[in-house]
N, C-alpha and C positions, 0 to 999 in steps of 0.2 A: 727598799734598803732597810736596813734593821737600826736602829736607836741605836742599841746600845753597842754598836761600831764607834759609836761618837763620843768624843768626852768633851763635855759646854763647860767650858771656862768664860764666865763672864763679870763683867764688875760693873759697864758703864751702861748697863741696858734693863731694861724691865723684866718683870718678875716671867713674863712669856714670850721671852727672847730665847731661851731655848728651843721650845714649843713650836716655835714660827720658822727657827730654823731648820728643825728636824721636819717641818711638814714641806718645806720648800724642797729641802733636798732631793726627798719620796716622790715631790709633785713632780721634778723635772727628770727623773730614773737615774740619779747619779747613786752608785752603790761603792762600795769597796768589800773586800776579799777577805784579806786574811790579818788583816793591819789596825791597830786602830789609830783613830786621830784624834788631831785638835781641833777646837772651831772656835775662833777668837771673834769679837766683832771689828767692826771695822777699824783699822789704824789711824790716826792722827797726825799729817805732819805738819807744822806751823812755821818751817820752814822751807821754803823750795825756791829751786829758780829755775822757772822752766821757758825764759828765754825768747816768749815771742810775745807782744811786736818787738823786731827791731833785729832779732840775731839769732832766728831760726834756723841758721846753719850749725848751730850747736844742739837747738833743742828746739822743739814744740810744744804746743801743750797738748795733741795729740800724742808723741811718743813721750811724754813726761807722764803724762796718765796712764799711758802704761805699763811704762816702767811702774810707776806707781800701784798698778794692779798686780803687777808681777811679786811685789814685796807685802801684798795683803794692805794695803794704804788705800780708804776708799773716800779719804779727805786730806784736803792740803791747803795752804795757804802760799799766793805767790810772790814772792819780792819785787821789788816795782824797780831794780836795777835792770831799764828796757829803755827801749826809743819806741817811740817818745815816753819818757815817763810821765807814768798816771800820778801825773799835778796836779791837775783838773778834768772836770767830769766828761770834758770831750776825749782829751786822751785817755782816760782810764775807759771809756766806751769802745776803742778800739778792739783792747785788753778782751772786754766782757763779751762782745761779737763772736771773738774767737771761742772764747771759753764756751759759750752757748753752741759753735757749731759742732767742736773741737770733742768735748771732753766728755770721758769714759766715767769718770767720778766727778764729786764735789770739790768745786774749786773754786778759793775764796781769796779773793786779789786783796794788797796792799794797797793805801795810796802813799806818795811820798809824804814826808813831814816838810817838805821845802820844794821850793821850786826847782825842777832840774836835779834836784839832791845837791845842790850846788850852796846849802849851809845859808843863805842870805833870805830873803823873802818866802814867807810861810807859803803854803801849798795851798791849793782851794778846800781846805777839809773840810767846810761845813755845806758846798756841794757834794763832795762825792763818800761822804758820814752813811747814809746810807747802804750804799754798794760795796764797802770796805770791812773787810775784818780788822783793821786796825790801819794806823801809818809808821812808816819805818823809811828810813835813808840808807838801806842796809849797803853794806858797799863801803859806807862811812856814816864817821862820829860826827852830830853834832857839835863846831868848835866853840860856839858861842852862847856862852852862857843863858845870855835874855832872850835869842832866838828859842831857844830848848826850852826856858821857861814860859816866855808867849805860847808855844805849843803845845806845853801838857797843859794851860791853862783854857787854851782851845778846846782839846780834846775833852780835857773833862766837862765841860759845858755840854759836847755833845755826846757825851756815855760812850767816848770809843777813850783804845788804849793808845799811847806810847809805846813802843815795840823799837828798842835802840841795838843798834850796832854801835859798840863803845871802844872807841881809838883817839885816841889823841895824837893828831898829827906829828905836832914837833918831837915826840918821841919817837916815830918810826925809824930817820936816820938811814933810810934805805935800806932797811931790814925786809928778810924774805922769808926765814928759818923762825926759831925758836932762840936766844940770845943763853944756849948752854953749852954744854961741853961739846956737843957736835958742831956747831958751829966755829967753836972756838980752832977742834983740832983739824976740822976740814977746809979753811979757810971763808968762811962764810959770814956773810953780815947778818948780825940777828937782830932781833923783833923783842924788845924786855918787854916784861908782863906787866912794868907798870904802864906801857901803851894802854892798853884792857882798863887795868883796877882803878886807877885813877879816874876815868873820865863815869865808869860806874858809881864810882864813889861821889862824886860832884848831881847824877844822876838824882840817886836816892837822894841826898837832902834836898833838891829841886822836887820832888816827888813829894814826901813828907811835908814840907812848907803848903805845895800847891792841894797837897789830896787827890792829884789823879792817880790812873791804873798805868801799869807801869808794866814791860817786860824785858828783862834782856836778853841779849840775842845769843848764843854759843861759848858759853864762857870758857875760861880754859884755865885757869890762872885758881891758885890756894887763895889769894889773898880775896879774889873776886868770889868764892866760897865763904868765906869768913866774912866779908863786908854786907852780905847779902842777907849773911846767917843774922847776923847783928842788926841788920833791919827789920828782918820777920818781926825777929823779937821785942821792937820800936812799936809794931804797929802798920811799916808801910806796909801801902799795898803792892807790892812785888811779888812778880814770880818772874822764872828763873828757866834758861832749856842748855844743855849741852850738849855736843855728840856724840855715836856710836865710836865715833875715832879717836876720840880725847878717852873716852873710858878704857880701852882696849889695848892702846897704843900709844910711846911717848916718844923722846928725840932720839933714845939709844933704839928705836927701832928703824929711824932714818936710812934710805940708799939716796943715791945722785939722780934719783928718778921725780919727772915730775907730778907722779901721781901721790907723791906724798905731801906735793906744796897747797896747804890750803892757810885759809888767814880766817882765824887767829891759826897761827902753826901748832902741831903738836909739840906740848912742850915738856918738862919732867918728868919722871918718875913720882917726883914728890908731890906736884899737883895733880898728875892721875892718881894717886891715893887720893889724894883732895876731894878730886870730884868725885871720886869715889862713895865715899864719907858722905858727900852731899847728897848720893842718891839714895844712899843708907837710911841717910835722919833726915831726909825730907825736905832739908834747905832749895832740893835742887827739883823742880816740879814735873820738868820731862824731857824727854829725850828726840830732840829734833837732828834731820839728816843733815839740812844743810848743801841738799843735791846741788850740785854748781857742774853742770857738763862744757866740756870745752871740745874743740875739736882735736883732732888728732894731734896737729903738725901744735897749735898751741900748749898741748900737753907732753911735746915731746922736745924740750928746749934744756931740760934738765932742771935743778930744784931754786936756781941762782932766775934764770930767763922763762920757765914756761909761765903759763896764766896761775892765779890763786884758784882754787878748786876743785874740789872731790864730787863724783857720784855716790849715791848711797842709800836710795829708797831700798833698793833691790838685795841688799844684803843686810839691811839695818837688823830685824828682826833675828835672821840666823845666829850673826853676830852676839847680840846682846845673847838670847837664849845660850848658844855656847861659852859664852868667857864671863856672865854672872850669873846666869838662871842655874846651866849645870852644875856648877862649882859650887853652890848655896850661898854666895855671896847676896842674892836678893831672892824671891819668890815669884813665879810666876804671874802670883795678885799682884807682888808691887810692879812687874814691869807695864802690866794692862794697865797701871794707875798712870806709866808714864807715856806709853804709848798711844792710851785710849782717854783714860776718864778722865787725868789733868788739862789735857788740852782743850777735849772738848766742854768743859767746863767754865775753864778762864778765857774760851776765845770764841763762847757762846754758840758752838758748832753742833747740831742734833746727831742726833744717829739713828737712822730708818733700819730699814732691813738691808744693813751691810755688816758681812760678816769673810772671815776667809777661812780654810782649812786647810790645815801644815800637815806634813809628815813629821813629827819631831824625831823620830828614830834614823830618817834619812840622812847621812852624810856624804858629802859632795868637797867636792874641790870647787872653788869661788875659780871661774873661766868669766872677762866681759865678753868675749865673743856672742855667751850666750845673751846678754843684756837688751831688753827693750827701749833702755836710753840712747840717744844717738851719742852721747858720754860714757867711754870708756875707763878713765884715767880712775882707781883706785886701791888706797894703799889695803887691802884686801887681797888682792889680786893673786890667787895660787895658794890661801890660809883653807886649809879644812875645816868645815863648818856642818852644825847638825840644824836640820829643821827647811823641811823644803815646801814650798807654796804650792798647791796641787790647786784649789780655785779659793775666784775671787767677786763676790758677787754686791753690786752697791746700786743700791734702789731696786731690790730684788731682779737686778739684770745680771748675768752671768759678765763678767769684764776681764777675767782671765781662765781658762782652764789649762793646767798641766799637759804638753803634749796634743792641744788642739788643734 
């Protein structure tokens, strides 16, 4: 195969990461024709739910990883919202069993911050500190003040992060939607954003006081952009991830479908500029999927009744490159900074010889039928997108190929 078919775009890898890629390629006779490509290294997601133990009839961690390969993702971290949840180091063993028989890439489990995720008695974190990339209740806000502070106090004793999902119950109010104008004029209950900024905001100064590492989970809200921004600039340690779906998409692009219901919901116009903004100047560190598969009939109950939850390893990349990278709204470097070297930075993830190659000129119509996920449900679904994953290779093992 000839190099210079290939164009190395890299940012999170050593100076003979190209080198090592171009010799793999030639060693295994993969060539191409008349086209050139991309070759990014491996992708980062530090958020997923890929569902087992406990409710592998939505997902596995075998078909999560490959959805996951499918999207160029040759690292992930998984949310401990499972049965039994990884409290302690017996149940998060279950977790690791699988992952160890299971999994096509690197897969880096949660523990919970609490028992059950049930907000009351701390989690075994300083058993299963080790085996965890971090603890998170993702699913839910911590309500309790001292519980939250006992825990980053915890955690920073043991050199792991805080990783918050930020809701504040008694403002939910049985909100599903986003609390804007769609909701208002379709009859809908909605979800204010001070749910979100609030409980972030109480966060950071619990953070700042105590000195540990801190991350928030999906933000979506201006204000949780601006409170964030204002802590960088403090000093905390914070960072920060949002979605492919909150940047791309807001409430005026809502149907009655449940593939748009995810929590936090898509909300404004005016905080998609926001996040926007954040991932402009930097406030915003990276850009997590958020994969949440649900089954059919749960996804199909409409925006009021079905489950919270989007897929999205498998379109993330296309996505972003289409609706910021073409447009010049960011650069290529900076999206590898959100998808690759932010992450694996602040959530101490290596990167071997994993890398994928895109078609960037290919355009396609987004179909889930094609999807590796047993999760179909996403507000993507029929958007023309450019950039298509041809392979996907994580610890120098081939883990997807185009058409194979």
């Amino acid at each position: 195969m000839e190099r210079n078919k290939y164009k190395i775009i890299h940012t999170a890898c050593d100076s003979t990461f190209s080198v090592r890629v171009s010799n793999f390629l030639e060693k295994v006779g993969i060539g191409v024709s008349n086209s050139e490509y991309a070759v990014f290294p491996g992708f980062c997601d530090v958020h997923v739910h890929f569902r087992e133990p406990g409710f592998s009839y939505k997902e596995t961690i075998a078909t999560g990883c490959a959805s996951a390969a499918r999207g160029g993702y040759t690292a992930v971290c998984t949310m401990p919202n499972l049965n039994p949840t990884p409290d302690t180091l017996e149940h998060l063993d279950i977790q690791r069993q699988i992952i160890e028989k299971d999994a096509c890439i690197h897969v880096y489990p949660y523990g919970t911050i609490t028992m059950g995720e049930r907000g009351e008695e701390l989690a075994d974190l300083e058993d299963m500190a080790p085996y965890v990339c971090g603890y998170s209740d993702d699913g839910r806000g911590v309500q309790n003040d001292d519980r939250m502070r006992a825990a980053m106090m915890k955690a920073k004793e043991l050199g792991k992060m805080i990783v918050a999902h930020c809701e504040v119950n008694s403002l939910l109010r049985g909100g599903y939607i986003h609390n804007g104008e769609y909701a208002r004029t379709h009859g809908h209950r909605g979800i204010c954003s001070e749910s979100e900024w609030v409980q972030i905001d109480r966060d950071l100064r619990l953070a700042e006081e105590i000195g540990c590492a801190y991350h928030v989970c999906h933000i979506s809200t201006k204000e949780s952009v601006d409170i964030i921004r204002k802590a960088k600039a403090r000093g905390v340690n914070v960072t920060c991830e949002t979605g492919p779906h909150y940047l791309i998409l807001d409430d005026s692009d809502l149907q009655e479908d449940g593939r748009f219901k995810m929590n936090p919901p898509l909300r404004s116009r005016e905080d998609k500029l926001a996040l926007i903004q954040g991932i402009v100047d930097g406030t915003i560190d990276m850009i997590a999927t958020d994969h949440a598969p649900h089954s059919e009939e749960e996804k199909s109950r409409g925006l009021e009744k079905s489950a919270f939850g989007v897929v999205g390893l498998e379109t993330a990349f296309a996505a972003l490159y289409t609706h910021l990278v073409k447009p010049g709204i960011i650069t290529m470097e900076r999206l590898m900074e959100l998808l690759v070297e932010n992450p694996r930075k602040r959530f101490k993830l290596p990167l071997g010889l994993d890398f994928s190659v895109w078609d960037l000129n290919k355009e396609y119509t987004v179909d889930p039928a094609e999807f590796q996920s047993m999760g179909k449900a996403t507000p993507f679904s029929g958007m023309k997108l450019f950039g298509r994953c041809i392979l996907t290779v994580c610890n120098g093992n081939i883990v997807w190929q185009e058409n194979s």
